[in-house]
Structure formats: C-alpha cells, structure tokens
N, C-alpha and C positions, 0 to 999 in steps of 0.2 A: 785278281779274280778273273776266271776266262768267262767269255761269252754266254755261254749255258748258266753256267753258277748267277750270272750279272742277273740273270730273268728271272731265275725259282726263287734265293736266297729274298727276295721283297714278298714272293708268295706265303715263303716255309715262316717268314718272321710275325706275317696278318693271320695265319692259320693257327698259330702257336698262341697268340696273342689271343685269339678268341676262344681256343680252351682253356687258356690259362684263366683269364677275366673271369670267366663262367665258374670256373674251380675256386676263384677267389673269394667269389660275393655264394656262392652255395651257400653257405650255411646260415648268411641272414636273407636268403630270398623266403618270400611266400608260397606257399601251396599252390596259388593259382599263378600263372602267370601272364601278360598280354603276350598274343599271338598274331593278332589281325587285328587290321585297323581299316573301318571305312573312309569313303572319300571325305566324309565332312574332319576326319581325323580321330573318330572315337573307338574305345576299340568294342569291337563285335567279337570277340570271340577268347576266352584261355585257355591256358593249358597247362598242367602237371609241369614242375624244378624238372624234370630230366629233359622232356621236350622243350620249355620253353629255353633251356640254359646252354642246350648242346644239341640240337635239331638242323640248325644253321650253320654249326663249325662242320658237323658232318656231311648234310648238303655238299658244303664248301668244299671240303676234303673230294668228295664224289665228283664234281663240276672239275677242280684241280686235276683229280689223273684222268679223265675223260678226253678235256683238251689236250692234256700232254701227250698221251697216246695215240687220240686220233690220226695225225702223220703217218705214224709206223703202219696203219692199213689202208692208207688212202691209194686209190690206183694213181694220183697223181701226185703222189709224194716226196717226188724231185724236183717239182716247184717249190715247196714250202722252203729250202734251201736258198731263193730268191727272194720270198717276203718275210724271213726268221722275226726281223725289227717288228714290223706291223704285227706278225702274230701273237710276241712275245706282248704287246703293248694291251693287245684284246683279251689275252687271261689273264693281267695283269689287273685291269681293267674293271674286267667279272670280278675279280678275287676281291677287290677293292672295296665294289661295290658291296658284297656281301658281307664283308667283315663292318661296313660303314654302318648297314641294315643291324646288325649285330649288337651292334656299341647302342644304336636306339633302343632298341629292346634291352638291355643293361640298364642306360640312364631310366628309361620306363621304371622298372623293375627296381629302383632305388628312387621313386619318386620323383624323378625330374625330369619332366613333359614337354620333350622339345614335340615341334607340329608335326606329326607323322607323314601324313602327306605331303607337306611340302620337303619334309626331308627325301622321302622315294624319291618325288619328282624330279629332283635336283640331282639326285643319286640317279635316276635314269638316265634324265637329259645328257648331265655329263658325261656318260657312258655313249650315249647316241654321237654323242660330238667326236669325240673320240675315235671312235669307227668312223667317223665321217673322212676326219683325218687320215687314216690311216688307207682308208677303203681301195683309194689309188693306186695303191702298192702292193695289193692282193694277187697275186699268180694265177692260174688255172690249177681250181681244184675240185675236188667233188664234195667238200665238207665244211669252208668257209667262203663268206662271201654270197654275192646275189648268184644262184644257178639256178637258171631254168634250160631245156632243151636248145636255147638259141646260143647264152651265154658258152657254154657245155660242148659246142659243136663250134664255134668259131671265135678265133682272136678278136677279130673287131669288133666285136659284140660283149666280148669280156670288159674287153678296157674300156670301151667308150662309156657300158653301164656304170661299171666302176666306178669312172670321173666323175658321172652325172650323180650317181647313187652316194658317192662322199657328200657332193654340195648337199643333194637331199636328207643324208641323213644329221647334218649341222644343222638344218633347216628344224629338221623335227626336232631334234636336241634340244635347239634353245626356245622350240615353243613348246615342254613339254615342262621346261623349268618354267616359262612363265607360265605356264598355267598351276604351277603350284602356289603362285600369288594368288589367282581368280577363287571365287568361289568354286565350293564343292558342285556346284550345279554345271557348272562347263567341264569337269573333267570327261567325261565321255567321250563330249563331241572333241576337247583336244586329244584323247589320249587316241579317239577311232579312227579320227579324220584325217589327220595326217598320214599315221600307219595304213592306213586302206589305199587314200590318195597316192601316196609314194611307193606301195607294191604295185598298185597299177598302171602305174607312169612306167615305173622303169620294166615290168614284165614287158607290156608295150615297143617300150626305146629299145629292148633287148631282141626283139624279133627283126624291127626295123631294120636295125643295123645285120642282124645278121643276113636278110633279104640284098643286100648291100656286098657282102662280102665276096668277092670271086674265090675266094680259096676255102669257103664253108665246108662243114666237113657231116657225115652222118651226127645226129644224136648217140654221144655214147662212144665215138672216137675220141681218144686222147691228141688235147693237142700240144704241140709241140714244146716244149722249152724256150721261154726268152735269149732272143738269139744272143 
C-alpha cells in the first residue's frame, strides 16, 4: 500500500462504516431521534431517522474532502510536502472523532446510554492531544496551524509558536478530558478558560518572537521552504 492510500483507506473504511451502521439499524430506529445533548448529558433536542441517522456521515464526507483539497489551493502548498505525516494524522484525527460522535448516537438510539458528555469530552481532548503532538511539525501554511500576521511573516515565530502551542494544546487536551469527570457546572469555565488562555498566550509569544526575528518578512509574504 503507498503512502497516500496509507492515509485515506482508515478514513474511506470510518465513513463507509458510519453509512452502513445507519443503513443497518434504519428500519428498527424511532421517529425521533437524539440530536443534542446538554452539559449535564441529557438530551435537549430530536430529530427525524434521516437527519439523526445520516446528518454526521455527511458532515463527515463534507469535513473529509475539504481537508483533502485544501493543499491544492493554498499559496503555500509546498510545505504540506514537509509536514504530509502530521497532516495526515489531523484528518485522521477529525474523521475519528466524528464517526466516534456517530457510533454514540447509534448506541443512544438503540437504548444504550453511554454519558454523552463525557464521551465528547474525551473525544475532544484526545483530539487536542493529538494536534499537540503533532503541531511541531507543521510547515508554513496559510490553512493549518496557529497563523496570525506574526506567525505568517516570519520563521521564527512559526516554529517557536508551534513548539510552545504543541505543549499547550496537550495541556488543554488532557484538561478538557478531565473535565468530563467534573460536574456539569465547571464545563464552561474548562472548556472557555483554557481555549481563550491559550489563544492569547500564544497570539502574544507569536508577536514577540517575531519582534525578534532579523529576517522578518511583510505580512502576507511567503516564507520560504525548510531548508
């Protein structure tokens, strides 16, 4: 199996999976279906066998060639040629995450009530971790990754965010799972505090270093390729 095939073939097999499951239990699902679920884990809201059964494969499908395409238009599209592993690892990632969300709403929908929010949460965090991991290894691009006008205009302000912005986003990861232990009442403050704290840390560390850089370049210049 080459390279390419290594990435999609785990995506095409969660997307296929999650029409098919949906096709399977159709005919003994209910009229209504759960849709949303509040923080305390109950659900607020149904919806009609066609949206609750097949709303999220299609999502999915949509989210799937979005990432895959975006490369093909990005002005800095010969980076992505340097970070392919980490990218592939981040729609892998997404994809995961959404067929996970998927399979909850199934068991729902067959009477078996795992805790909705602590499933998200878990299903976020891990997803946060992940990109943490990976964040390091992200190229100069204009479509993935932390960009702002500092990031965007100078190397050393890519990478250095980067590094810091991995540790951070591990950081929010695994408080993001435990907060799916805590009551319904602290999800706010962990789900806002960290996400707000860590955009503007690193918006910040992302200026700094670029005030740093001797070889800074305008906003909106391309910069160069990993040598």
């Amino acid at each position: 199996m080459n390279l390419r095939l290594r990435y999609e073939v785990p995506q095409w097999i969660m997307i296929a999976a999650m029409f098919l499951s949906s096709a399977i239990i159709w005919p003994s699902t209910p009229d209504r279906v759960p849709m949303h679920w509040n923080a305390a884990g109950e659900v607020d809201r149904y919806g009609g066998k066609l949206e609750g059964l097949f709303l999220l494969p299609v999502i999915t499908i949509g989210l799937y060639l979005l990432l895959l395409f975006l490369p093909r238009i990005d002005p800095g599209k010969a980076n992505y040629a340097h970070f392919g592993g980490a990218y592939a690892a981040i729609r892998i990632g997404t994809t995961a995450l959404m067929a996970g969300i998927h399979a909850m709403v199934l068991l729902w929908i067959k009477d078996i009530k795992p805790d909705a929010t602590l499933f998200v949460m878990l299903g976020v965090g891990l997803l946060f971790v992940l990109l943490g991991l990976v964040m390091g290894k992200i190229q100069p691009n204009w479509f993935v990754g932390i960009r702002t006008p500092w990031t965007l205009s100078s190397r050393r302000s890519w990478t250095r965010t980067h590094r810091l912005g991995g540790w951070m986003f591990i950081g929010t990861g695994l408080l993001l799972m435990l907060g799916g232990l805590l009551p319904a009442s602290w999800m706010a403050a962990l789900i806002l505090g960290p996400t707000i704290t860590v955009s503007l840390i690193l918006v910040v560390y992302s200026y700094l270093e670029w005030r740093k850089d001797p070889d800074r370049s305008p906003p909106g210049t391309r910069i160069s390729n990993p040598g």
